[in-house]
N, C-alpha and C positions, 0 to 999 in steps of 0.2 A: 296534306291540304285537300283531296281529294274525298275525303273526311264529313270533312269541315262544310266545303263546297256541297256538298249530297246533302248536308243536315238541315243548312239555309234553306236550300231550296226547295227543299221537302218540308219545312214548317210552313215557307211563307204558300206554300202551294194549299196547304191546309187550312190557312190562317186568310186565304184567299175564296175560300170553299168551306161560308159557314153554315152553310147546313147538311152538311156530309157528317159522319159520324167523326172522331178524333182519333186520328192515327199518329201513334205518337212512335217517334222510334227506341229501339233497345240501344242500350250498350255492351257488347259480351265482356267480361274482366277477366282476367287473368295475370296474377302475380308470380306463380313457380314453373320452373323447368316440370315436363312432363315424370320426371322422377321423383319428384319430391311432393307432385301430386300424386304418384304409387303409393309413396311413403305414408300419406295421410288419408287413404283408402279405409282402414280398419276405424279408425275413429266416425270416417264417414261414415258408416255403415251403420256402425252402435247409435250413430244421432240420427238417422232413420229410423233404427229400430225403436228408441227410446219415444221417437215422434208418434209414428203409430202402436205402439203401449206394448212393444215386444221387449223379450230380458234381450243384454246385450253379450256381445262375446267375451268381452272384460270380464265380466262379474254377472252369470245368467240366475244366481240365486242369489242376487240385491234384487229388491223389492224397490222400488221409487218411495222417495223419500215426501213427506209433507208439504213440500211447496209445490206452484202450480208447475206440473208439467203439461206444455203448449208445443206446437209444431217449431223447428227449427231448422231454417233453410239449411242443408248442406253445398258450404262453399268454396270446400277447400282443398278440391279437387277439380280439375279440368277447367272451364269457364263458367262464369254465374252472368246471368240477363238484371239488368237494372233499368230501373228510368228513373226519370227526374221527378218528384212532389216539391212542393210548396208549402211551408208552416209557419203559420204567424201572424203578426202584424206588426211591422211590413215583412213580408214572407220572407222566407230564409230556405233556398235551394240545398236541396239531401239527396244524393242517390240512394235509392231503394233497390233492395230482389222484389218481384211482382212473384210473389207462392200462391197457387192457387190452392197448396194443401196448409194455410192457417190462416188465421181469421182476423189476428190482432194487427195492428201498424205498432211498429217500435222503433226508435233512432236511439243514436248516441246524443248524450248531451254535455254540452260543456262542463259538465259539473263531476262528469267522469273524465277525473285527470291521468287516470294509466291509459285510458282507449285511446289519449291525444297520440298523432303521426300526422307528418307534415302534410300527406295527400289525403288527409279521413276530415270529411265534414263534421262538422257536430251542430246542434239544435242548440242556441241561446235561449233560455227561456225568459231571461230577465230583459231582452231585446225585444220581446213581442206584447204589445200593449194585451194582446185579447187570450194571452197564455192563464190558464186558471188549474189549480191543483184540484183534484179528486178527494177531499178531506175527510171523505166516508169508506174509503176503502179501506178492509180490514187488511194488516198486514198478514204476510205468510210464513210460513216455519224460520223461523232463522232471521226475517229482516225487518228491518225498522219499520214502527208504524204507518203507514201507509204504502209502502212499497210493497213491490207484487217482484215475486220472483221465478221468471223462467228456467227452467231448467232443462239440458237436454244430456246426453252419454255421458260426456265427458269433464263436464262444469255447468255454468250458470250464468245469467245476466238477470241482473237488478236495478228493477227504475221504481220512480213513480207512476202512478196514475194521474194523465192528467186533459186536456181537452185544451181546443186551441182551432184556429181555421187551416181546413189540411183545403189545398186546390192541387190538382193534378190535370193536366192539361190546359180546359178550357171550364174548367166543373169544380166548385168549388162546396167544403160543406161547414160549415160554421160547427162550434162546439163540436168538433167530432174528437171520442174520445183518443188516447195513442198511450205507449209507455215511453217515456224521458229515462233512458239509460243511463244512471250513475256508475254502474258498478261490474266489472265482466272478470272473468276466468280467466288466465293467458290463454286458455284452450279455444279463446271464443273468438280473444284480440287479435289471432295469429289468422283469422280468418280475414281479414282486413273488412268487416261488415260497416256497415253505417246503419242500414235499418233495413227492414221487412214490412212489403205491404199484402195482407194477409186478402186472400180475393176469397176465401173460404167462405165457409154462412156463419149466420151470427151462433147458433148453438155447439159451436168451434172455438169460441172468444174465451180467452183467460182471463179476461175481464166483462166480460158478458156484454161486452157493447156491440153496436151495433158495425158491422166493417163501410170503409168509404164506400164501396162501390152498391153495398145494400143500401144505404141511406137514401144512392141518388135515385134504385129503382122503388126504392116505397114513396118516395116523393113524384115518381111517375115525371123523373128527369130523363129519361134514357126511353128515344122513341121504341129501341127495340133493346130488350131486356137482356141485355147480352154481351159478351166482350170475347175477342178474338185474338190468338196467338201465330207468329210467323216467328221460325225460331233457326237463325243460321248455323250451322258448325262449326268447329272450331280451322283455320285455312291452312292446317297442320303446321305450323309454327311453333321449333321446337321448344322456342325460352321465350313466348309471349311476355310480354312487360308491362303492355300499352293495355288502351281503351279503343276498341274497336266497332264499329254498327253491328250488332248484333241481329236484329230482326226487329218488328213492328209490333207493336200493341193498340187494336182498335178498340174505344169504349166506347157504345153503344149501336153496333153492327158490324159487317164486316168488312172487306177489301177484298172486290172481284177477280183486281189485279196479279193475286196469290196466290189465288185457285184454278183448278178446273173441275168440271164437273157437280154434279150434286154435293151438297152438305150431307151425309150421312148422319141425323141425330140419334141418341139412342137417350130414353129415358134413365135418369139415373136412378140406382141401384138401391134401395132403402131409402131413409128418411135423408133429408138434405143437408147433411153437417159436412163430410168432403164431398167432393165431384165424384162419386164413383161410377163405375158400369160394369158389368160381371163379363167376364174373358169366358167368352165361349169356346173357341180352339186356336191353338197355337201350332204353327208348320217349322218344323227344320229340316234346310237342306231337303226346302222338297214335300216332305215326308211328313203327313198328320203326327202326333205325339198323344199319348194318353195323358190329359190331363184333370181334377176335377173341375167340375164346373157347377152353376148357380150360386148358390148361397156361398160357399168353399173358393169362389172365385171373385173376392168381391175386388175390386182395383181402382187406387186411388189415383187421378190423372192429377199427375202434380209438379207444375212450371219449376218450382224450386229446389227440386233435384236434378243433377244429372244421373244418379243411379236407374236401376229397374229393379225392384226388389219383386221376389217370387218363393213361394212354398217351396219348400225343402222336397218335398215330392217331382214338385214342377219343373224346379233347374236341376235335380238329378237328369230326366227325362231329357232336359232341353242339350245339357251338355253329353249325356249320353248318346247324342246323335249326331254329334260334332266329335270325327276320329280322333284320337289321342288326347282326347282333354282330361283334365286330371282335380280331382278337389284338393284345396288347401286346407291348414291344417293351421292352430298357432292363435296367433295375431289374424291372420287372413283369414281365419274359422269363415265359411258361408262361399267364399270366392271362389271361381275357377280359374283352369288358366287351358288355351288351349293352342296348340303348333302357328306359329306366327306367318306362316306358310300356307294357312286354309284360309278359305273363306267361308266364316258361318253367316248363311241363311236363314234369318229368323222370321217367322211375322206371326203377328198378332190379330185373332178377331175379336170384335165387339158385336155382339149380332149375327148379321149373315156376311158382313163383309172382311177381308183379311186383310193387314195393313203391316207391307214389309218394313223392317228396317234395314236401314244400307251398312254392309257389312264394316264400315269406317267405323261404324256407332257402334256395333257391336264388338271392336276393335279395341280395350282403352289402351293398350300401348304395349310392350315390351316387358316382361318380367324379369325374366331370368333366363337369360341366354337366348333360344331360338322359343319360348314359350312368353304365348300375350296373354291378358287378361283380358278374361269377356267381364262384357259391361252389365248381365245378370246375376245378380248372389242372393244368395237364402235371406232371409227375412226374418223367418221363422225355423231359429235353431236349434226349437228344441222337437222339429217336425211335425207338430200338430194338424198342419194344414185345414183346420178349419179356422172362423173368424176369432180371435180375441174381445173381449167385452170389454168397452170403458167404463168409466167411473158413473155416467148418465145410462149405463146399463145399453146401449148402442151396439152394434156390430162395427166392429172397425176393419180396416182394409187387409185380406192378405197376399194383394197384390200391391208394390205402387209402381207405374208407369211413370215415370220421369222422361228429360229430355233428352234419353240417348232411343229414342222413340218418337217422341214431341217434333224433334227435327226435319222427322221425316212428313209429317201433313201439318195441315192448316187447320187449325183445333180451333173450336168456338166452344163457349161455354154461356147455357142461356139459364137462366133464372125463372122463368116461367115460361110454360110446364118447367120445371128444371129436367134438365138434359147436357148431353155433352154431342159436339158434332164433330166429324172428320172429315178433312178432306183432302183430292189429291193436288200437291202441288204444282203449279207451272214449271216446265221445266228447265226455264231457267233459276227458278228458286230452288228446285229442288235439290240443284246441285249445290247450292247453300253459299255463292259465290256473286251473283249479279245483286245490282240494289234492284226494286220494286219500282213501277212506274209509274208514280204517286197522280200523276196528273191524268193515265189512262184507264184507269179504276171506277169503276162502278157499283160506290154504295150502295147499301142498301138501303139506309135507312137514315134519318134527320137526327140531332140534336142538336137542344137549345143548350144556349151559353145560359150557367142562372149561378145564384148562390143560396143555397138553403140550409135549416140546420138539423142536426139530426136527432132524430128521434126513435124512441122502444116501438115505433111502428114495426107488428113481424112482415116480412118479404110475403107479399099474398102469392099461395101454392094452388094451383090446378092441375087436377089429375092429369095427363097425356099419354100417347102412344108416340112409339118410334115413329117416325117420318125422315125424309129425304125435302130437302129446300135448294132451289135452286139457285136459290142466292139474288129475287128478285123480288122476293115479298113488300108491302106496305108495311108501314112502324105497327107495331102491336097495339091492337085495342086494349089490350087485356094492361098493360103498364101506363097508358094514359088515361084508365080509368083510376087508376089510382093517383093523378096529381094531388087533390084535395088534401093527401095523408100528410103532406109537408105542413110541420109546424112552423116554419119560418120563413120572411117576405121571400121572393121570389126576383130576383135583379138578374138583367140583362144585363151582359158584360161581352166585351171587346175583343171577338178572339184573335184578330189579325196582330194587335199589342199584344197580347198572352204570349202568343206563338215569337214574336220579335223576343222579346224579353227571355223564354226557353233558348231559343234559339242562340244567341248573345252567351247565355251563362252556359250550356252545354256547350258550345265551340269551344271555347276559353278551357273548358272540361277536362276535353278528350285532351290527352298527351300522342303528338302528330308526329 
C-alpha cells in the first residue's frame, strides 16, 4: 500500500504543479530468481552486441541477416524501468522500457496471439478510432507486405508500421509513427516485454520516423530541451515477483530534489544518432588503468540496459586490477567473474570528472561457489577496440554504459547543443532506497500541456561546448524558437485529470 500511496501523491502533486516540467515515476520489473537471471546473461549480452552491430558469442562468423536490425532493450536479467504511455483513441494504457539507446516505439498488439499472458498489456488497434496502417512501407526479408521486422541475437519481433495518438504523461503527439507487434520469438516472449520507447534521435529509427519525444522538441513543446533520469537499484530482493517505484523520469527539465551539485554536461560524441561521450579514464580500486581513449572510446549512455559493455582491451585491464578475477569461457565468452569476497572499485570519467559506481552494481550476484560476476563484459569479442561502422557508414559505440552505472547519478539528456549531463545524487537517493520529495523540488524549467502532430521536421542542432549547469537556468530560447515547426493545432489540455487518470491505472498496476 505504501506503493500505491507515494504514487497518488506524487501524480497529484504534479498534476497540481502545471507548469513544472513532468515527472513521471518508473516502475523497476522483475520476474526471475537472481539465478535464473545468471542463466540468461549470455543471450543478454549477444542482444547488446547484435544492438550495437558487434558478431555475437553464438555465431561470431553469422553476418546479420536482411531485415532491419534496430536496438533491443535487454530485459531479462536483473530489473528493467518502465512507464506508463497512452495510444489511441480512446487511449489504451501499455508499460513501456524508456531506452535511450533506440529510437523506435513498439508494443505488443492484440493480434499477436502467442505474446498473450494474463499480466502482458497489448495494444487493440481495431479499438482506436484514430489507429491508421503505414500502407507504403516496404516489407523486409522474410515478412509480409508491410511489416518491418526487428531482429536482435537470438530472434525477432514482427509488427506493422503504423501511427495512432501516442500521450505520455501530460504531452501528447498525434499521428506519431510506432510498430504494432504481431509476431515474437519465444526468445523475445520470455522477456515478458510489452513495448519500448526509443528516446534515441531520429537517424536511429528502423522506420525512419520521427521518435515521441523529438517531435515534442521540434515543435518547441519542451521549455527545455531535455529529459532526465533517477534510476533506483535493485532492494536486494532475492525472488522479486512484484512491480516496484523504480525511479523518476522528468520530460522537459529536471528535479533539483535528486541532485546536488552542478549538472556536469559533456557534449556528445560524433553526430547525434545515440547519446554518446567518449570515456576518458577509468579508476580501479583506486588506481588509473591504461585505457584507449577519443575516437576508440566512444560510449553509449543507455537507460535500457542493465549491462556495461567495454573493449576487450578495456575490461582485460579493468578485471586485471580486481585480485583473483578470472575470464570465462563457453556460453559466458566476454564475462568475468571475480571472489565474492572483494569489493571492486570502479569509476568512470566523461571529461575531467570521475563517476564511481557502488560496488553492489558492480556486484551482479553469485556464480559459482565463492566467485560473482562483474557487471562489465566484452563487447567486442573479437578485440578490435576500435569503433565498428553501421550500415549509414556512422561510428558506433564501443562502449555502452547502462544502468549498473546510471544508478549511481542523475543523468540529463539535452537535445540542444546535444549533450549528456551527470550528476551527484542526494544522499538519500543515492542510496537507491528513499522516495524523492516531489513537493520540495525545484524545477527548472516550465511546460505546456499541448497536443501536436508529428512531423519530418529534423531536431534543429547547434554547435556547443562542455559546460556545468546549476540546475537554475531559464527554459531554452533556442527550443521556443522553434514552436512554429509544429504542423498540427496546438490544444491546451488538463494536466491535473491526465495525472488522476495515470495515477487510477498505475495503482491498479503495480501487484502490492
Amino acid at each position: 500500500m505504501a506503493y500505491a500511496a507515494y504514487f497518488l501523491s506524487f501524480l497529484l502533486a504534479v498534476g497540481l504543479a502545471s507548469a513544472d516540467p513532468i515527472h513521471i515515476p518508473l516502475t523497476r520489473r522483475s520476474h526471475l530468481s537472481r539465478r535464473a537471471l545468471l542463466d540468461r546473461l549470455p543471450a543478454a549480452a549477444d542482444h547488446l552486441r547484435v544492438k550495437y552491430g558487434y558478431k555475437t558469442a553464438a555465431s561470431r562468423l553469422t553476418e546479420r541477416g536482411q531485415s532491419v536490425n534496430i536496438p533491443i532493450t535487454d530485459q531479462d536479467y536483473d530489473s528493467s524501468y518502465v512507464g506508463m504511455i497512452y495510444i489511441g483513441t480512446p487511449p489504451q494504457s501499455l508499460p513501456v522500457q524508456l531506452d535511450t539507446g533506440s529510437s523506435d516505439l513498439w508494443v505488443v498488439s492484440t493480434s499477436c496471439t502467442e505474446c498473450e499472458e494474463e499480466d502482458t498489456a497489448a495494444f487493440n488497434p481495431s479499438a482506436s478510432s484514430s489507429f491508421k496502417l503505414n500502407t507504403t512501407t516496404p516489407s523486409t526479408f522474410g515478412a509480409p507486405h508491410g511489416d518491418i521486422v526487428l531482429s536482435y541475437g537470438s530472434g525477432s519481433v514482427t509488427g506493422k508500421v503504423a501511427s495512432d495518438t501516442v500521450t505520455y504523461g501530460d504531452m501528447t503527439v498525434q499521428a506519431q509513427t510506432f510498430v504494432a507487434v504481431d509476431a515474437m520469438d519465444e526468445a523475445f516472449f520470455e522477456l515478458n516485454t510489452t513495448g519500448i520507447l526509443g528516446l534515441a534521435f531520429q537517424g536511429l529509427s528502423a522506420t525512419q520516423s520521427v521518435p515521441f519525444w523529438q517531435a515534442l522538441v521540434n515543435a518547441g513543446e519542451l521549455s527545455n530541451p531535455e529529459m532526465s533520469f533517477y534510476l533506483i537499484r535493485d532492494d536486494g530482493e532475492p525472488f522479486a515477483t512484484y512491480d516496484e517505484f523504480g525511479g523518476v523520469f522528468t520530460l522537459g527539465g529536471t528535479d533539483s530534489s535528486l541532485f546536488i551539485g552542478d549538472i556536469d554536461y559533456q557534449d556528445l560524441a560524433g553526430s547525434p544518432l545515440y547519446w554518446t561521450l567518449s570515456v576518458s579514464a577509468v579508476t580501479v580500486q583506486g588506481s588509473p588503468i591504461s585505457i584507449a581513449t577519443g575516437d576508440s572510446a566512444l560510449a553509449a549512455i543507455d537507460t535500457g540496459t542493465t549491462l556495461i559493455g567495454a573493449p576487450a582491451a578495456a575490461a582485460e585491464a579493468i578485471y586485471g586490477a580486481i585480485e583473483g578475477s578470472q575470464a570465462l569461457t563457453g556460453e559466458y565468452d566476454g564475462y568475468y567473474t571475480f571472489p565474492c569476497s572483494t569489493t571492486a572499485n570502479v569509476s568512470i570519467a566523461f571529461g575531467g570528472r570521475s563517476w564511481p559506481i557502488n560496488p553492489a552494481d558492480m556486484n551482479f550476484g553469485t556464480f559459482d561457489g565463492e566467485s560473482c560476476l562483474g557487471a562489465i563484459f566484452v563487447i567486442d569479442l573479437e578485440g578490435s577496440g576500435d569503433a565498428a561502422t553501421d550500415i549509414v557508414g556512422a561510428e558506433i559505440p564501443t562502449w555502452v554504459v547502462g544502468d549498473a552505472f546510471l544508478k549511481n547519478v542523475y543523468s540529463v539528456f539535452r537535445a540542444n547543443p546535444p549533450a549528456v549531463g551527470f550528476a551527484a545524487l542526494t544522499d538519500s537517493t543515492a542510496q537507491g532506497t528513499g522516495f524523492p520529495s516531489v513537493l520540495s523540488g525545484s524545477p527548472t524549467t516550465t511546460i505546456r500541456s499541448a497536443s501536436i502532430t508529428a512531423s519530418e521536421n529534423p531536431l534543429p542542432i547547434t554547435s556547443g561546448t562542455s559546460s556545468v549547469s546549476t540546475g537554475t537556468s531559464s527554459a531554452s530560447s533556442t527550443a521556443t524558437s522553434h514552436a512554429s515547426s509544429a504542423t498540427g493545432l496546438i490544444i491546451p489540455s488538463t494536466l491535473t485529470s491526465c495525472v488522476l487518470a495515470f495515477a487510477a491505472a498505475l495503482s491498479s498496476w503495480i501487484t502490492l
